[in-house]
C-alpha positions as a Markdown table, in Angstrom:
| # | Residue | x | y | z |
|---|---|---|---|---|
| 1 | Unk | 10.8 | -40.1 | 13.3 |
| 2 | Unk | 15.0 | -39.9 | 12.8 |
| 3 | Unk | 17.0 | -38.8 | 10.3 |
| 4 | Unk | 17.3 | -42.0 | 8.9 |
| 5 | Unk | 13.8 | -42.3 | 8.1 |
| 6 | Unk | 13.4 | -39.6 | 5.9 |
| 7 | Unk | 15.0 | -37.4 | 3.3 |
| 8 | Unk | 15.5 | -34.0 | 2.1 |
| 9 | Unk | 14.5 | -33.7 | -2.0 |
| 10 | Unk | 15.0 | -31.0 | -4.3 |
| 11 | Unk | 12.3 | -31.2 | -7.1 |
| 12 | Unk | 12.6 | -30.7 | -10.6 |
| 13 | Unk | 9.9 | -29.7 | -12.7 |
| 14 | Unk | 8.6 | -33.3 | -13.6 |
| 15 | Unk | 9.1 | -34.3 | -10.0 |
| 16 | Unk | 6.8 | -31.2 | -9.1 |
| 17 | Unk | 4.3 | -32.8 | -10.9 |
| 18 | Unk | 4.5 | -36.4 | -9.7 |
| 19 | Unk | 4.0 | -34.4 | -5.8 |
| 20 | Unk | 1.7 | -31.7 | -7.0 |
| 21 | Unk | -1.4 | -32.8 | -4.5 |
| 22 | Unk | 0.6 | -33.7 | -1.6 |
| 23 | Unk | 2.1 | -30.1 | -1.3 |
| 24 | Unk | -1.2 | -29.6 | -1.9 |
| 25 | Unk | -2.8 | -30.8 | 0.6 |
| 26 | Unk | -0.2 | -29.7 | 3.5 |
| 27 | Unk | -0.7 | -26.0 | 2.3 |
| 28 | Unk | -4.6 | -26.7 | 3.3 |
| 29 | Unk | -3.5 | -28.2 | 6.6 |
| 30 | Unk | -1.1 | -25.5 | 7.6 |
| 31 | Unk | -3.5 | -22.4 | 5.3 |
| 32 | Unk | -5.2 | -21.3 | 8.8 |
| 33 | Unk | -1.6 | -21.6 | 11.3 |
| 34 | Unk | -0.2 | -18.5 | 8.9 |
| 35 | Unk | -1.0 | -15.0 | 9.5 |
| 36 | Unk | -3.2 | -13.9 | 7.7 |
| 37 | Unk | -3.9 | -17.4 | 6.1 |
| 38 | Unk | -2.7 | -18.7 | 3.1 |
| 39 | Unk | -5.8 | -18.7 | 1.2 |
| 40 | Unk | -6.4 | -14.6 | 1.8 |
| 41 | Unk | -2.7 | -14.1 | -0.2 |
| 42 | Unk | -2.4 | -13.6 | -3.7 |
| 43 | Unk | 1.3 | -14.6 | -3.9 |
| 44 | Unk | 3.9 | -16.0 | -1.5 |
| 45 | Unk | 5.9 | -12.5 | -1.8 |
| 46 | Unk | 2.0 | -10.4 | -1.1 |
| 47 | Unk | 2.8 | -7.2 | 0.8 |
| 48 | Unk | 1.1 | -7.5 | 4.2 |
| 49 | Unk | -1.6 | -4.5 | 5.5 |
| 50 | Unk | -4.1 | -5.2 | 8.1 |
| 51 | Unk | -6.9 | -5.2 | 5.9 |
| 52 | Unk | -6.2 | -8.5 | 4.0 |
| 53 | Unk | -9.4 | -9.2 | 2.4 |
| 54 | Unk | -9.8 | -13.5 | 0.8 |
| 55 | Unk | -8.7 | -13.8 | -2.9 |
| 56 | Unk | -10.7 | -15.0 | -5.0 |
| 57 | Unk | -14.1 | -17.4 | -4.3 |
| 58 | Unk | -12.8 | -20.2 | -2.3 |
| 59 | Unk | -11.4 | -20.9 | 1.2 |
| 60 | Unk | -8.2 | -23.1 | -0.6 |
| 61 | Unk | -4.9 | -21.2 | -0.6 |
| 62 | Unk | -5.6 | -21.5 | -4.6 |
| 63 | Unk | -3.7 | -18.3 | -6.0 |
| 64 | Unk | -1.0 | -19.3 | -3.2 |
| 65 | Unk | -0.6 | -22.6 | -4.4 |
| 66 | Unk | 0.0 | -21.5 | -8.1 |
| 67 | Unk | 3.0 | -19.2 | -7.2 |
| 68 | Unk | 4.6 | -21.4 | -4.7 |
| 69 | Unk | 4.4 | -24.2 | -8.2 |
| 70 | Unk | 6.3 | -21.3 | -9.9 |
| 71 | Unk | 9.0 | -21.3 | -7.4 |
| 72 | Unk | 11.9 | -24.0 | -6.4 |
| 73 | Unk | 11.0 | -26.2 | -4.1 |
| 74 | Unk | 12.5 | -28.7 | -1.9 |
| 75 | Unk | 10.3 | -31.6 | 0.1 |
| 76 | Unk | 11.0 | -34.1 | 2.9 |
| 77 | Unk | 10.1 | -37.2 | 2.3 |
| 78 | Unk | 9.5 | -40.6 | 4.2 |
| 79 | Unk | 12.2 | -43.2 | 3.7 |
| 80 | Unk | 9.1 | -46.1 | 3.8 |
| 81 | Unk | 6.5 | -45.1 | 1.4 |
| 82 | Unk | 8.5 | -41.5 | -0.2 |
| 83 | Unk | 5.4 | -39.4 | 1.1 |
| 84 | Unk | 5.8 | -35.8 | 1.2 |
| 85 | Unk | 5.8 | -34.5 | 5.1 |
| 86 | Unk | 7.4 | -31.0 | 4.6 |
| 87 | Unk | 8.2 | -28.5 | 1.9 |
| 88 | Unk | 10.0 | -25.3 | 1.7 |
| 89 | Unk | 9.8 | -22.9 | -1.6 |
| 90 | Unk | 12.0 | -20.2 | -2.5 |
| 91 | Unk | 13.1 | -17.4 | -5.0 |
| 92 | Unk | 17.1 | -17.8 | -6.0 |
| 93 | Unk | 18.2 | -14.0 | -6.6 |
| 94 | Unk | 15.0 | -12.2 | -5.4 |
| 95 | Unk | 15.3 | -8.4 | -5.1 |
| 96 | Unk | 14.3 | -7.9 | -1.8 |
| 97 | Unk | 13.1 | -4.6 | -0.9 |
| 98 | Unk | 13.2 | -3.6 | 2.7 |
| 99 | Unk | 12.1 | 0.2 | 4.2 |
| 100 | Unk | 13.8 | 2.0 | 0.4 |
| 101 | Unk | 16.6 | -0.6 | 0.2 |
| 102 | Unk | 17.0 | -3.6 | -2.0 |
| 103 | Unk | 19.4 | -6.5 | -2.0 |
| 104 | Unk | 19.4 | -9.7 | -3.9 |
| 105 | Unk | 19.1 | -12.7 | -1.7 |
| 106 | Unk | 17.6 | -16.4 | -1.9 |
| 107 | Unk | 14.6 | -15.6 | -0.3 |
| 108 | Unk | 12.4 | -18.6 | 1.4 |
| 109 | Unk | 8.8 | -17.9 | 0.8 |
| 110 | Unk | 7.3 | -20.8 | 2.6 |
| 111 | Unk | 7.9 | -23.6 | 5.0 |
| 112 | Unk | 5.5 | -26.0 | 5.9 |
| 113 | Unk | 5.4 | -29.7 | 8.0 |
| 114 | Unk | 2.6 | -32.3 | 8.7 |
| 115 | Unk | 1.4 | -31.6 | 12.1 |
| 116 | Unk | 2.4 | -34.9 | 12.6 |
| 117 | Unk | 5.8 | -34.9 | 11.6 |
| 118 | Unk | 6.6 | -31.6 | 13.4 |
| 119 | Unk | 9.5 | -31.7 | 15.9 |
| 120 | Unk | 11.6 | -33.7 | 13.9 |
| 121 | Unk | 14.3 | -30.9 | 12.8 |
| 122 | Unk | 12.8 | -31.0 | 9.6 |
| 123 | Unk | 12.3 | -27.5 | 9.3 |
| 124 | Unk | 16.4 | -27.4 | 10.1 |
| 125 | Unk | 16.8 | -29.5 | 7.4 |
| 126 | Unk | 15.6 | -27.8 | 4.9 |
| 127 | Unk | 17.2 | -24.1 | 5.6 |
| 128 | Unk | 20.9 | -26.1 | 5.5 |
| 129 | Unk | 19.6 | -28.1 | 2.3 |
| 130 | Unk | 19.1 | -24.2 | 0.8 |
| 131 | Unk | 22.1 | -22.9 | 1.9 |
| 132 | Unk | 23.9 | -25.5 | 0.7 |
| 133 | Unk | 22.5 | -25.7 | -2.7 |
| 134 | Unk | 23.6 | -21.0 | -3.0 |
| 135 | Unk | 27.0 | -21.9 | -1.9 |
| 136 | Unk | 26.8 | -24.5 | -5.0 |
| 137 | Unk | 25.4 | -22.5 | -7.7 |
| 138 | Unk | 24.4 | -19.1 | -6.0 |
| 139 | Unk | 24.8 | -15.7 | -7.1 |
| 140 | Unk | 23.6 | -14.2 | -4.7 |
| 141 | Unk | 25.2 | -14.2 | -0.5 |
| 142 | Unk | 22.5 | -14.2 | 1.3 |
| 143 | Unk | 19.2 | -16.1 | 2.2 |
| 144 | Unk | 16.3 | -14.2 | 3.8 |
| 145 | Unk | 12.5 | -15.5 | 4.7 |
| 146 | Unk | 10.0 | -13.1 | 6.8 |
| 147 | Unk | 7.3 | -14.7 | 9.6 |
| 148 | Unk | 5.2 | -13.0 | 12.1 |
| 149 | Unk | 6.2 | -11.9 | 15.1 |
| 150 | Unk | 4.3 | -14.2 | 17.8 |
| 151 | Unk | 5.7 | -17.4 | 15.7 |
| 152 | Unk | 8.0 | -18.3 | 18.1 |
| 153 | Unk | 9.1 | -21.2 | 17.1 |
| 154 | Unk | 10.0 | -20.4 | 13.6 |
| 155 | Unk | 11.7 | -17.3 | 14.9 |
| 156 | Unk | 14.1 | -19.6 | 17.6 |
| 157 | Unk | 14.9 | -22.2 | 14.8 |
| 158 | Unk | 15.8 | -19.2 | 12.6 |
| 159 | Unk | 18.2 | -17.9 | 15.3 |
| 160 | Unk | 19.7 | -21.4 | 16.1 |
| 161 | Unk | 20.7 | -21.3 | 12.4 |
| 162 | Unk | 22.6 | -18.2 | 12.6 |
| 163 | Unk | 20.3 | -16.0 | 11.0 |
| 164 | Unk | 19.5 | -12.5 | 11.8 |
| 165 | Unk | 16.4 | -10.2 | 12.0 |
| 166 | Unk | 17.0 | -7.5 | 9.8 |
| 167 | Unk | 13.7 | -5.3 | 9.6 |
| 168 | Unk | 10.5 | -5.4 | 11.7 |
| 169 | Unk | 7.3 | -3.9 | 9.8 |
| 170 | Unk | 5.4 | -3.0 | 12.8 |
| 171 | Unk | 1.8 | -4.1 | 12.9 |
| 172 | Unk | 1.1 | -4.9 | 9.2 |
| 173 | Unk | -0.7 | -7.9 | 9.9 |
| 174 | Unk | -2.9 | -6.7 | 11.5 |
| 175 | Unk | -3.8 | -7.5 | 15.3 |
| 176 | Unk | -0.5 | -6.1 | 16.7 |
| 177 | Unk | 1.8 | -8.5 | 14.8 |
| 178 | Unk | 4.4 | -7.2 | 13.3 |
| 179 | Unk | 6.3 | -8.9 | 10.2 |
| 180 | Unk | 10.4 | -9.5 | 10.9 |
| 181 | Unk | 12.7 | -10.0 | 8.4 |
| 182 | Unk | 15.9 | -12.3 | 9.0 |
| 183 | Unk | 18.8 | -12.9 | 6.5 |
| 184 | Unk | 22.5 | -14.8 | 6.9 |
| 185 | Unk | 25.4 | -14.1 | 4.7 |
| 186 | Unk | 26.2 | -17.5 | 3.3 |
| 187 | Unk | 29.2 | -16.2 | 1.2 |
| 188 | Unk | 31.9 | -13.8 | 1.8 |
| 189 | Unk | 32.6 | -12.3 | -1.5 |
């Protein structure tokens, strides 16, 4: 897939709801690739420790899926048939608190892409798409997300973009993985 053949979308609350079980159903394809999975969180901001015990009765990212809803969101979408392959949810002015410190930020809580559809820049796509929507109407100067520490290829596409790691949490997800935080200044004010 090109460029040409698909689109970046920023969804509004009716338009949530019109794509509600195809963001759906990529968090349950992508639940298990997170660490710890999607449907052991309680929120997409959960603070990590290594003894991250399921929520709730099911093996769905359900209580995951509710607070992503809550969130913005923006989707990638097929030019043919306007399916949603990819998504990306995020906090505008989120009071990040790293190791005693806090700053406000546009923090990405999620980013997810069809396995088939992976490899396609999409994931690109939707970090400028974000920092072009807080140098439109942001408040804030900075955008921040956090992964894990073996996910290489989220880490190099994070670094290709000109963002930084900022804090390592060593080891809190259990397994020897630690949790890195990245941010880029996206205003100078």
């Amino acid at each position: 897939m090109n460029y040409e053949s698909m689109y970046i979308e920023m969804l509004n609350e009716e338009n949530k709801k019109k794509v509600e079980h195809e963001l759906w159903d990529i968090l349950c394809e992508i639940d298990y690739e997170f660490i710890p999975p999607l449907s052991y969180r309680n929120s997409t901001t959960y603070k990590f420790g290594s003894k991250e015990k399921r929520i709730g009765n099911t093996d769905k990212p359900e209580a995951y899926f509710e607070t992503l809803l809550a969130q913005e969101i923006i989707v990638c979408k097929k030019k043919s048939n306007n399916q949603v392959i990819g998504l990306m949810s995020f906090i505008p002015n989120y009071n990040l608190q790293i190791k005693h410190k806090n700053f406000v930020c546009y923090y990405v809580t999620t980013v997810g892409v069809t396995k088939r559809e992976r490899g396609n820049g999409i994931t690109n796509q939707f970090y400028k798409k974000v920092e072009k929507i807080l140098k439109t109407q942001g408040t804030s100067k900075f955008i921040a997300t956090r992964t894990w520490s073996t996910n290489k290829p989220h880490i190099k596409i994070l670094s290709n973009l000109g963002y930084i790691p900022i804090y390592t949490s060593k080891n809190d997800r259990g397994y020897e993985i630690d949790t890195v935080y990245f941010a880029k200044q996206i205003i100078d004010k």
